[in-house]
C-alpha positions in Angstrom: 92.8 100.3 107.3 93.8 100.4 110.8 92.0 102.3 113.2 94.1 105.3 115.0 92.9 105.8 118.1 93.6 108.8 120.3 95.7 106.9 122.6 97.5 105.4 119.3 98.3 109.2 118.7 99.2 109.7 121.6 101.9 107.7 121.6 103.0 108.3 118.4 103.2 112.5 119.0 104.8 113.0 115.7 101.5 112.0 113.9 99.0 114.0 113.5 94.8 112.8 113.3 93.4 113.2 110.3 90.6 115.7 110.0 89.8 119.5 110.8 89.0 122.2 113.5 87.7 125.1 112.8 85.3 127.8 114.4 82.2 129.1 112.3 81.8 132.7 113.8 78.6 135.2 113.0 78.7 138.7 113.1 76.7 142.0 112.3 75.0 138.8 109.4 77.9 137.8 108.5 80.1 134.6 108.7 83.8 133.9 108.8 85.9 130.8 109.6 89.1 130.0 111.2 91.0 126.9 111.9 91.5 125.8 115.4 94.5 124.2 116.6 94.6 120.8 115.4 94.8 119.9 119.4 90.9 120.4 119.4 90.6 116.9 117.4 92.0 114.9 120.5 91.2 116.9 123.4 87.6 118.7 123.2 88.5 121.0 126.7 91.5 122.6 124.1 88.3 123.2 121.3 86.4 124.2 123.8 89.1 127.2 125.0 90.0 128.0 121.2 86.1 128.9 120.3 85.8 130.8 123.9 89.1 132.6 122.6 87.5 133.9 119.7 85.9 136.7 121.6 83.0 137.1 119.4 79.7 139.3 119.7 78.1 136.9 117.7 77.4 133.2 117.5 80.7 131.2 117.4 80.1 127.4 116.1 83.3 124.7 116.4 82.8 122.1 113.6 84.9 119.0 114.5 85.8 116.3 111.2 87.8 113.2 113.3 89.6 110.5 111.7 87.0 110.2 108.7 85.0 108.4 111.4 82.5 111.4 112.6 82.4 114.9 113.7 81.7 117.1 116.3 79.9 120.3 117.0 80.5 122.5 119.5 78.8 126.2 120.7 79.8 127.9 123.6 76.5 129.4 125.6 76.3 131.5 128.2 77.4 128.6 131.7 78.6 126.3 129.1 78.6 124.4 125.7 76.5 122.6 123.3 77.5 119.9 122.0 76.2 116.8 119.1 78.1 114.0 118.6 76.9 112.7 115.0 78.1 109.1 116.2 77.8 108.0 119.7 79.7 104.6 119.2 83.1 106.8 118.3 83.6 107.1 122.0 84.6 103.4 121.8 87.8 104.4 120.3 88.6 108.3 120.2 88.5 110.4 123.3 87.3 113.1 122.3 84.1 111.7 121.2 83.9 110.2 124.8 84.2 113.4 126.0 81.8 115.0 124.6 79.4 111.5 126.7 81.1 112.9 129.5 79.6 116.4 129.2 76.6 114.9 127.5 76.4 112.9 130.7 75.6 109.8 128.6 76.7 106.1 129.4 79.5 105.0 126.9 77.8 102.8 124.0 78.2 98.9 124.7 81.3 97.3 122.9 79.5 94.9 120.6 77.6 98.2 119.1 80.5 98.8 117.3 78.9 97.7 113.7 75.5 99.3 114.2 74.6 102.6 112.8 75.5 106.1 113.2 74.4 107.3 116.7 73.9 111.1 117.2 73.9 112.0 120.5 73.1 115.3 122.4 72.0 118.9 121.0 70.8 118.2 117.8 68.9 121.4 117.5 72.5 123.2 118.0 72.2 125.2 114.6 68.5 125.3 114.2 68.8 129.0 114.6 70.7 128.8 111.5 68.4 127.2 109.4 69.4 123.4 110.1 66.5 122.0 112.1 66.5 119.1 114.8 65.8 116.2 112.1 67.5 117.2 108.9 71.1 117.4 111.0 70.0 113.8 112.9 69.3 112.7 109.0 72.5 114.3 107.9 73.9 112.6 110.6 73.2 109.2 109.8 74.2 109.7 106.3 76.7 106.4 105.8 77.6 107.4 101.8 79.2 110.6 103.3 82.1 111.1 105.3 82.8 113.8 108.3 84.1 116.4 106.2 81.1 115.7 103.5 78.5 116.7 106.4 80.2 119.5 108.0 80.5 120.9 104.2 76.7 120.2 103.8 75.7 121.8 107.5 77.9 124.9 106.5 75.9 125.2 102.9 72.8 124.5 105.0 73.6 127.5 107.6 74.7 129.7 105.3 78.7 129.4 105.8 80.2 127.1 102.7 82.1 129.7 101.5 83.9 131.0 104.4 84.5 127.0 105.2 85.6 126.5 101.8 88.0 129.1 101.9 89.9 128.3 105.1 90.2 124.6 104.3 91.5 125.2 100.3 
């Protein structure tokens, strides 16, 4: 299988990349989900406005699955965002991942790292307050039997939000 890059996608506007947005938002103990435009997969500055959007009192918690290759997790806080990349070495071929470096301020992985092992890079405490702690979500992570989709499902049962996930992606 060919890899689709962002710029592939680009070119190609009628395709769209595989995968899903969508915001996990907490309010009054409670949690609800909603998609995000599917924008938010290629350009993390458009996921980044759709979770501000959201307008919430509570927490508000963007859960990024790209390309079956690795996801993204993005909180807006108060003067900016949190953000954890579960593999670093995406940024070699999607720009959103390399975005997320940019913000992270991290150098881009070297080329010939292509083959090594999931990478997580930046907040990884990000939904600790939820019950996920620093080194289950780097395990989780670096999980290679499961894809994207798999971990976001098993940080959303982890945090308390499955259902509400389940329900918007069904």
């Amino acid at each position: 299988m060919a890899v689709q890059t962002v710029r592939d996608a680009a070119q190609a506007q009628d395709e769209v990349l595989p995968g899903f947005a969508v915001a996990a938002i907490r309010e009054e103990g409670r949690w609800r989900c909603a998609k995000l435009d599917p924008e938010a997969l290629t350009d993390l500055d458009a996921a980044i406005t759709g979770l501000r959007e959201m307008r919430s009192t509570g927490a508000v918690l963007g859960l990024l699955a790209v390309d079956d290759c690795f996801f993204v997790l993005v909180r807006p806080i108060p003067g900016g965002v949190s953000l954890m990349l579960s593999d670093a070495v995406a940024a070699l071929d999607y720009d959103v991942a390399a975005d997320v470096l940019d913000l992270l301020r991290v150098d881009l992985p070297p080329e010939d790292s292509a083959d090594d092992d999931p990478w997580p890079e930046g907040d990884l405490s990000i939904v600790a307050d939820f019950g996920l702690g620093a080194d289950e979500l780097e395990v989780l992570a670096g999980e290679l039997e499961l894809y994207p989709d798999e971990q976001l499902t098993a940080i959303a049962r982890r945090c308390g939000f499955a259902d509400a996930l389940n329900e918007v992606l069904a």
